[in-house]
C-alpha positions in Angstrom: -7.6 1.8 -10.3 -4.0 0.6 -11.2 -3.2 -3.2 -10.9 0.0 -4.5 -11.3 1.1 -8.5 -10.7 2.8 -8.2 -7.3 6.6 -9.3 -8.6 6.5 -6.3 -11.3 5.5 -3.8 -9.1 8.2 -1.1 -7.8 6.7 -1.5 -4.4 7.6 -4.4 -2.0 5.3 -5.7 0.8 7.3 -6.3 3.8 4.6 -7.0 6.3 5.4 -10.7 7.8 2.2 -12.3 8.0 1.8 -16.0 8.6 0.9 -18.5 5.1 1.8 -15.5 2.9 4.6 -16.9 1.1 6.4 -16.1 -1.8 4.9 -18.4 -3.8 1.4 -16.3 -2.7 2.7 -13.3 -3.2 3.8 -14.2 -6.8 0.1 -15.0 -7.5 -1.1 -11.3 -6.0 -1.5 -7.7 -7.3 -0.6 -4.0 -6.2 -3.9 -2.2 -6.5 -3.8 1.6 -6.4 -7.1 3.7 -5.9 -7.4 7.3 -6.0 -9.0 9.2 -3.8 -12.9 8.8 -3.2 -12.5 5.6 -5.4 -13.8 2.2 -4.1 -11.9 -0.4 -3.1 -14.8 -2.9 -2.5 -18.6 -1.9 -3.5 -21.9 -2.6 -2.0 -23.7 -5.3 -3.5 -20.7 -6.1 -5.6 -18.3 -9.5 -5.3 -14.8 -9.4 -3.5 -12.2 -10.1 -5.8 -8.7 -9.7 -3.2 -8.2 -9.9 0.4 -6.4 -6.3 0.6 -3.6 -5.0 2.7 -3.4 -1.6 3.0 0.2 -0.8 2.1 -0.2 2.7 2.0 -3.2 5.2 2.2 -5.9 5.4 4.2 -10.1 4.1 3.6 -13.0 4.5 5.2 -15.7 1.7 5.5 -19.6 2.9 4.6 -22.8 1.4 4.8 -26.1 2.2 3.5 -29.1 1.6 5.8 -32.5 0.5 5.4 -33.9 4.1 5.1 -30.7 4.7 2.8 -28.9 7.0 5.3 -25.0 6.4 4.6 -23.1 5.4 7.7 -19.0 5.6 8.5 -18.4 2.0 10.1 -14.7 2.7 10.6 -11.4 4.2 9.1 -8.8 2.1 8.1 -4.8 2.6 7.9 -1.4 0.9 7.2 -1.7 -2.6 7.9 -5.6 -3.0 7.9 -7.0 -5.8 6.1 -9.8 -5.2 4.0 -12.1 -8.6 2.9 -11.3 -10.3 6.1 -15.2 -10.7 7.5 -16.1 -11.9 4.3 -13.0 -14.7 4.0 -14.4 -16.0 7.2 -18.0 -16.0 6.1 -19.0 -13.9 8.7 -20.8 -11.5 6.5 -22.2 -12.3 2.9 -22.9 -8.9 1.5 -19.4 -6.7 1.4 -19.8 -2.8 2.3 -18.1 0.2 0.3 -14.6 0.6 1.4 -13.5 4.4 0.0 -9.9 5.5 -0.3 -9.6 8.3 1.0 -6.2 10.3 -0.8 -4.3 7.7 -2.9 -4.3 4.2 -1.0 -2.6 1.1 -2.2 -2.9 -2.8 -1.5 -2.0 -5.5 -1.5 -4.2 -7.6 -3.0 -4.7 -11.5 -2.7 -7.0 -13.3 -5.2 -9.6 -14.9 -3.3 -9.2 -18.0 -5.4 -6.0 -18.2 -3.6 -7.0 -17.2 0.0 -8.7 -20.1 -0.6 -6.7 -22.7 -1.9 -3.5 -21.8 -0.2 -4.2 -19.4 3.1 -7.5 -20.5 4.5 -6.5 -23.8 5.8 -3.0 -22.7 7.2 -3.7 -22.6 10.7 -1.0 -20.1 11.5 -2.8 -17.1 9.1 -5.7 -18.0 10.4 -4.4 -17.2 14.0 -3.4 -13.9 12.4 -6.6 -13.3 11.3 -8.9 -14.2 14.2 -6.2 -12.1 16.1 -6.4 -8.8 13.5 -10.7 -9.1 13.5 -10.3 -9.4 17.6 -7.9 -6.6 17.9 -10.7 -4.4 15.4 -13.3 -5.6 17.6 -11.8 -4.4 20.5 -11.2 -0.6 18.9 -14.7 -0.5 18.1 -15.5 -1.0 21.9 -13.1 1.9 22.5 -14.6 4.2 20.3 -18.1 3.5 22.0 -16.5 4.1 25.1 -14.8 7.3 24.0 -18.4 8.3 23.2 -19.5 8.3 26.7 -16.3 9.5 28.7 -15.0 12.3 26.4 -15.8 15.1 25.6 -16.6 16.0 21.7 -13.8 18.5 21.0 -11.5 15.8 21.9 -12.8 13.1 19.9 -13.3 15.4 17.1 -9.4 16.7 17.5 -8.3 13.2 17.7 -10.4 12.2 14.5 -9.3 15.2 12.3 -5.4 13.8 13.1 -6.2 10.2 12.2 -8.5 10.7 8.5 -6.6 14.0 7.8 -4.8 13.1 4.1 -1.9 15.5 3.7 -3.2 18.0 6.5 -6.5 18.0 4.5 -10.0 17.1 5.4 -12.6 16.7 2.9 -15.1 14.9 4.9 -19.0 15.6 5.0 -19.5 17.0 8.1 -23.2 14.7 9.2 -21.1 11.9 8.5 -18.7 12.7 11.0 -21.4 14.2 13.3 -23.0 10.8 12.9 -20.0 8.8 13.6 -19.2 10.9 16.6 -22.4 9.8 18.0 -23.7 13.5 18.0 -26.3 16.0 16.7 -25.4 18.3 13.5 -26.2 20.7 15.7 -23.7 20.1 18.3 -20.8 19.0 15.6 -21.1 22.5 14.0 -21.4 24.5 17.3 -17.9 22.0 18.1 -16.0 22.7 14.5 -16.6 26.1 14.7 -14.6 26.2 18.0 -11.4 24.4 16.7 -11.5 27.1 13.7 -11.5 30.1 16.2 -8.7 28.1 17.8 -7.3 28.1 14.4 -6.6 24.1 14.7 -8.8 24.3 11.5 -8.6 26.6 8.5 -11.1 26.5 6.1 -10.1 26.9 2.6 -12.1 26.6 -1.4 -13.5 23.3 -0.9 -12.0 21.9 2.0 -10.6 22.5 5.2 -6.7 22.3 6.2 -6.1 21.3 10.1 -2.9 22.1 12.1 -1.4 19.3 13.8 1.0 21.2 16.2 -2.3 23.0 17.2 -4.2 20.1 17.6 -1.3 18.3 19.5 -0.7 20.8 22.0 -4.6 20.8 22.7 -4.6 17.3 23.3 -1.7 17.4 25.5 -3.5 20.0 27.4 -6.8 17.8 28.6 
């Protein structure tokens, strides 16, 4: 990880959000992760609320039996922290970055001293964590009306990092809600397509491919 105080940084964050003044922003760090680094860690303390600024993460957590889960992906403009700010969850999870991913990142000391008790951000933030809410519903019901090639196409456009895809295929399979089984049976037809081309130790997708599919069903 690379830190930098916010006002030296080459980078300029030019996402309005409410309570985030200067003054705040002077106070802050750029954060930049490479790929498969964590942002936040299970069992660990959060340091920064994080914007996303550029990059791409996905949010993991362990279960009881210690099966790893994928919770959610996260993009441009995703908050990271924010459940935890509200104290609506004491124990963070691992957020990965997935390729490089930068942030913005606000010390918590000063979420809390200057951010939490301005009325407008938190009206930014209760709408951001209803709006994530409300994806999570979608994807549930994507689950039950679509079919799994089109899920899966969709998914390989949004958590592809530079047309790559590294991901471990029973995480995926678990996240689409299906078997291995029926995952494998699935990938194996976008290859034939040849929306997906597997190469050393990853796989390269084809957008235009995967596009015109979509546009097809």
């Amino acid at each position: 990880m690379e830190k930098v105080i916010y006002p030296l940084s080459h980078l300029q964050f030019n996402q309005q959000i409410p309570g985030v003044t200067l003054e705040i922003l002077n106070h802050s760090h750029i954060l930049t992760f490479d790929n498969g680094e964590f942002i936040t860690k299970e069992g660990g303390h959060l340091n920064h609320l994080y914007f996303i600024i550029k990059g791409r993460a996905k949010v993991v957590a362990t279960q009881d039996n210690g099966k790893r889960i994928i919770l959610q992906f996260l993009a441009v403009d995703d908050l990271i922290g924010d459940l935890t700010v509200i104290r609506a969850e004491d124990e963070i999870k691992d957020v990965i970055a997935m390729g490089q991913t930068i942030c913005l990142g606000i010390p918590i000391k000063i979420v809390e001293e200057m951010l939490i008790t301005n009325n407008d951000f938190l009206f930014y933030l209760s709408h951001y964590i209803g709006t994530k809410l409300l994806l999570r519903m979608d994807h549930f019901k994507e689950q039950q009306t679509q079919e799994v090639k089109v899920r899966l196409a969709k998914l390989l456009i949004e958590i592809a990092v530079n047309d790559e895809y590294h991901e471990k295929h029973t995480e995926i399979a678990e996240y689409l809600g299906v078997s291995y089984r029926h995952f494998m049976h699935t990938f194996k037809q976008l290859k034939d397509e040849g929306m997906v081309e597997k190469k050393s130790n990853h796989y390269m997708i084809n957008q235009e491919k995967i596009k015109t599919f979509l546009e097809s069903v």
